[in-house]
Structure formats: C-alpha cells, structure tokens
C-alpha positions as CSV (number, residue, x, y, z in Angstrom):
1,X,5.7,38.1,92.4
2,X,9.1,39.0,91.2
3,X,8.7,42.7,92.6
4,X,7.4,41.4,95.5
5,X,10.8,38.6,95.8
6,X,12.8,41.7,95.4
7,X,11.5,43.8,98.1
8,X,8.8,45.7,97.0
9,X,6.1,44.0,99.6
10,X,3.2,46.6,98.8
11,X,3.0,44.2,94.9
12,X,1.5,41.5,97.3
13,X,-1.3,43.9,98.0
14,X,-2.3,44.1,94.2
15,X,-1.4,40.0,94.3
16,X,-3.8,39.5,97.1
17,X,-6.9,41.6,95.2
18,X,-6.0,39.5,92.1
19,X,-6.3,36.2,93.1
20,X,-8.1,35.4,96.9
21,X,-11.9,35.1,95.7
22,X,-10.0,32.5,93.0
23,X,-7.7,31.0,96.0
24,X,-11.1,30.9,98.0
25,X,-13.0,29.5,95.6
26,X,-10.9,26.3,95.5
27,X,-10.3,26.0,98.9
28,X,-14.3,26.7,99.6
29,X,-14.7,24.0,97.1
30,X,-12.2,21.6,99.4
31,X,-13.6,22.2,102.4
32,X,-17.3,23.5,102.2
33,X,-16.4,25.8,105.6
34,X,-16.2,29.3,104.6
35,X,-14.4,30.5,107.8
36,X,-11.7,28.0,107.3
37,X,-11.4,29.0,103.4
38,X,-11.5,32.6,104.4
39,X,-8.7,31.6,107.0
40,X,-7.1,29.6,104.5
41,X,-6.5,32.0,102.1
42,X,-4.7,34.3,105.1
43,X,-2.4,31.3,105.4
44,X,-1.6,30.9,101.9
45,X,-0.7,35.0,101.6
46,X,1.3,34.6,104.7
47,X,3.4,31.9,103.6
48,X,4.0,33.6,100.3
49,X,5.3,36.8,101.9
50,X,7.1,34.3,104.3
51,X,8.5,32.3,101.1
52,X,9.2,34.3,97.9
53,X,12.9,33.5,97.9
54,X,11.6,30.2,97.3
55,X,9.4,31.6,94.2
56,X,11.5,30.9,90.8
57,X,9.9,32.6,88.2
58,X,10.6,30.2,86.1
59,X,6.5,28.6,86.1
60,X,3.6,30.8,86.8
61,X,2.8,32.6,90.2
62,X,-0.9,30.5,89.7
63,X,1.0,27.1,89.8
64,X,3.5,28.4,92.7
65,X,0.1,30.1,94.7
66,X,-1.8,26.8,94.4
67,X,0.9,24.9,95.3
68,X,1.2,26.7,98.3
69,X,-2.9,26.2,98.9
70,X,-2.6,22.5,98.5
71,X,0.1,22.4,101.5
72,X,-2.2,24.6,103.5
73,X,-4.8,22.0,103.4
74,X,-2.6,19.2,103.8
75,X,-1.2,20.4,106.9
76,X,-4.8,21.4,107.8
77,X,-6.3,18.1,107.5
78,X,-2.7,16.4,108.7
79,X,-3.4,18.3,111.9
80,X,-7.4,17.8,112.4
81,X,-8.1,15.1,110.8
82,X,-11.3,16.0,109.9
83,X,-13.8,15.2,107.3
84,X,-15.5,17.8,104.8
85,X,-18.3,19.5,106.6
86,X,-21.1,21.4,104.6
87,X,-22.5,25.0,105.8
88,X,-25.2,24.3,103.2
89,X,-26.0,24.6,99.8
90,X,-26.4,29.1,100.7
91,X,-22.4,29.2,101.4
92,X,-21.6,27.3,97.7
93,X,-24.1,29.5,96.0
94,X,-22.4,32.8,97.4
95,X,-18.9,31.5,95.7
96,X,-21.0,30.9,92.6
97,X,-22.0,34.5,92.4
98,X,-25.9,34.2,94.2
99,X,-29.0,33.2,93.0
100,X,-31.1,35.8,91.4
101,X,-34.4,36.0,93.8
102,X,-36.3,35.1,91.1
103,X,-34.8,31.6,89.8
104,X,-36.8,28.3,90.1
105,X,-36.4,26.3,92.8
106,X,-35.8,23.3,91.3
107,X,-32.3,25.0,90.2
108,X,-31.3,25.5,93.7
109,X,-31.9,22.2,94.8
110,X,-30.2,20.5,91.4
111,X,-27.0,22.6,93.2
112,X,-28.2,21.6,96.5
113,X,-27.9,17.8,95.2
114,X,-24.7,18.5,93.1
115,X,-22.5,20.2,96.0
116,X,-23.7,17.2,98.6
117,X,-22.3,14.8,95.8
118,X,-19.4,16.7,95.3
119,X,-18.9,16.1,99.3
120,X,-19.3,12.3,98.7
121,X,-16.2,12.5,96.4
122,X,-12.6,11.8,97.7
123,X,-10.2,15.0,98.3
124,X,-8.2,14.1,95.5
125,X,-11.3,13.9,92.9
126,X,-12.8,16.9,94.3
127,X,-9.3,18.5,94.4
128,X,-9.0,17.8,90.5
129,X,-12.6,19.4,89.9
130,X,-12.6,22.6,91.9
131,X,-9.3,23.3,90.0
132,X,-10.8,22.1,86.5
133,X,-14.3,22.8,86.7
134,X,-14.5,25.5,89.4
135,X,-11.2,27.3,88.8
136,X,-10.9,26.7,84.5
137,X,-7.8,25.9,84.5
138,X,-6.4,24.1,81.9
139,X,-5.0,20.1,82.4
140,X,-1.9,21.5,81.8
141,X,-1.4,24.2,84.1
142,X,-3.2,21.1,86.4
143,X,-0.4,19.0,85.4
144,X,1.8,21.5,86.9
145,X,0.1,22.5,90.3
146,X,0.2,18.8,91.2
147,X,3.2,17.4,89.4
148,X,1.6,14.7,87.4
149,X,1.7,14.2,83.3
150,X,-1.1,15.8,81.1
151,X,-2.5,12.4,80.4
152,X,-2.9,11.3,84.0
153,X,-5.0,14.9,84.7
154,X,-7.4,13.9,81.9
155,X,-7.8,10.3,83.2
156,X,-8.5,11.6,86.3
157,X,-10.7,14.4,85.7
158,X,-12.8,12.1,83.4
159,X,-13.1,9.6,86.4
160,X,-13.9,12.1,89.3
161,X,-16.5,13.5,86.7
162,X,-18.2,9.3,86.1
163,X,-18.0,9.3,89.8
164,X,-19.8,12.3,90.5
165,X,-22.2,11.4,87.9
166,X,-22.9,8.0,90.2
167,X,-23.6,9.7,93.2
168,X,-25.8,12.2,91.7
169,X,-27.7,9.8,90.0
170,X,-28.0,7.4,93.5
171,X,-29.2,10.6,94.7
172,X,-32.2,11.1,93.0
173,X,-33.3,7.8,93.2
C-alpha cells in the first residue's frame, strides 16, 4: 500500500486479487446480499485509491482496509436503513467454498440453521464474528480494526458466541 501511496497505482491491482474474496467474505457475512458485498467491496477499493495519503504505514494495510469496510457499511446502513436480508443458506455456502454434491443433508441444514441465527444477532456481534470466526483474525488485530482493548474483543466475542448459541438452540426446539 506504500507503492501504491507513492504513485505506483497498478500495486492496487495485486492489492485487490489479495484481499476481495477476504473483504467479501466479511461484508457477505454483514449483510447476507451478495450484490451489495460484491458492490461493497468496489467501494472499499475505490475509497482506498481515493485515500492512500491518508494510509500511515505505521499498522497493517488489513487493519487500515477493514477499517475502511466498516465505514462502507456504516454509511450503507446510515443511508438505507435497512435490516439484514438473507439470499438463502446457497449464497453463504458459496463464500464457504460449496458443498461437495455428495454431503448429507443434515449438514446443509445445520448451516442453513446457523446462518439464520447468525442473522438474529446484532451488527455489532455479528460484526465481531465474521472478523473472528469467518475472517481468523486474531483479538488483537480485532482490537485494532475497531479501536477497542484486547480484553473487551474477548468479552465480546465470548458473548456474541453464548448468544448465538441461544438462538440456535431456540431454533431447534
């Protein structure tokens, strides 16, 4: 990101190829709308090529990109105000990778169950874990996307993750 700060634009190329099925991931997670992610992650590029001045160097270009990602969907839901709506459970199996034709059935609708009760969460509890469970990033680098202590990212994570357990078990019932 450097280079690209510096002038050399065709870095954000190689930038872009990196990391949008990662950017996408977490915003498919946020919003369960694959057009908007796919549009999303457009946005996010744009406003990185728009803003490098404003990129340090002095964190990582993940924390900076998902910082950006998290304004992106701010602004998105500041202007629609709009409510997570689900394609189905076929859009959230395509950013896990596909099922294999051949896997029970009882698998896809244990996912089917899980991604409706990951709806049911708030935005900041699913926020926390797309980027922890989805995404693997560590409750440090979490710490640093969205400016909080260590400590807090832990708490929460282990709350949205009770929570999630609740609804998935009301689910079955």
């Amino acid at each position: 990101m450097l280079k690209v700060k510096a002038g050399d634009l065709d870095r954000m190329g190689m930038l872009f190829e990196r990391y949008n099925r990662q950017l996408y991931g977490f915003l498919f997670h946020m919003t369960y709308q694959r057009e908007l992610s796919e549009d999303m992650v457009q946005q996010v590029f744009y406003k990185m090529l728009k803003y490098r001045h404003t990129f340090t160097g002095t964190g990582e270009y993940i924390h900076w990109m998902y910082s950006i990602a998290r304004n992106v969907l701010k602004d998105h839901w500041r202007k629609n105000k709009q409510q997570v709506q689900h394609e189905g459970v076929e859009a959230a199996e395509t950013i896990a990778g596909g099922l294999v034709p051949d896997e029970a059935f009882e698998k896809k609708q244990a996912k089917a169950e899980l991604h409706r009760a990951m709806g049911k969460l708030s935005e900041s509890q699913r926020e926390i874990l797309a980027l922890s469970r989805f995404q693997e990033l560590k409750c440090q680098e979490i710490a640093q996307i969205l400016g909080m202590t260590e400590g807090t990212v832990k708490v929460r994570i282990h709350r949205a993750m009770q929570e999630l357990k609740s609804i998935y078990v009301k689910m079955e019932r």
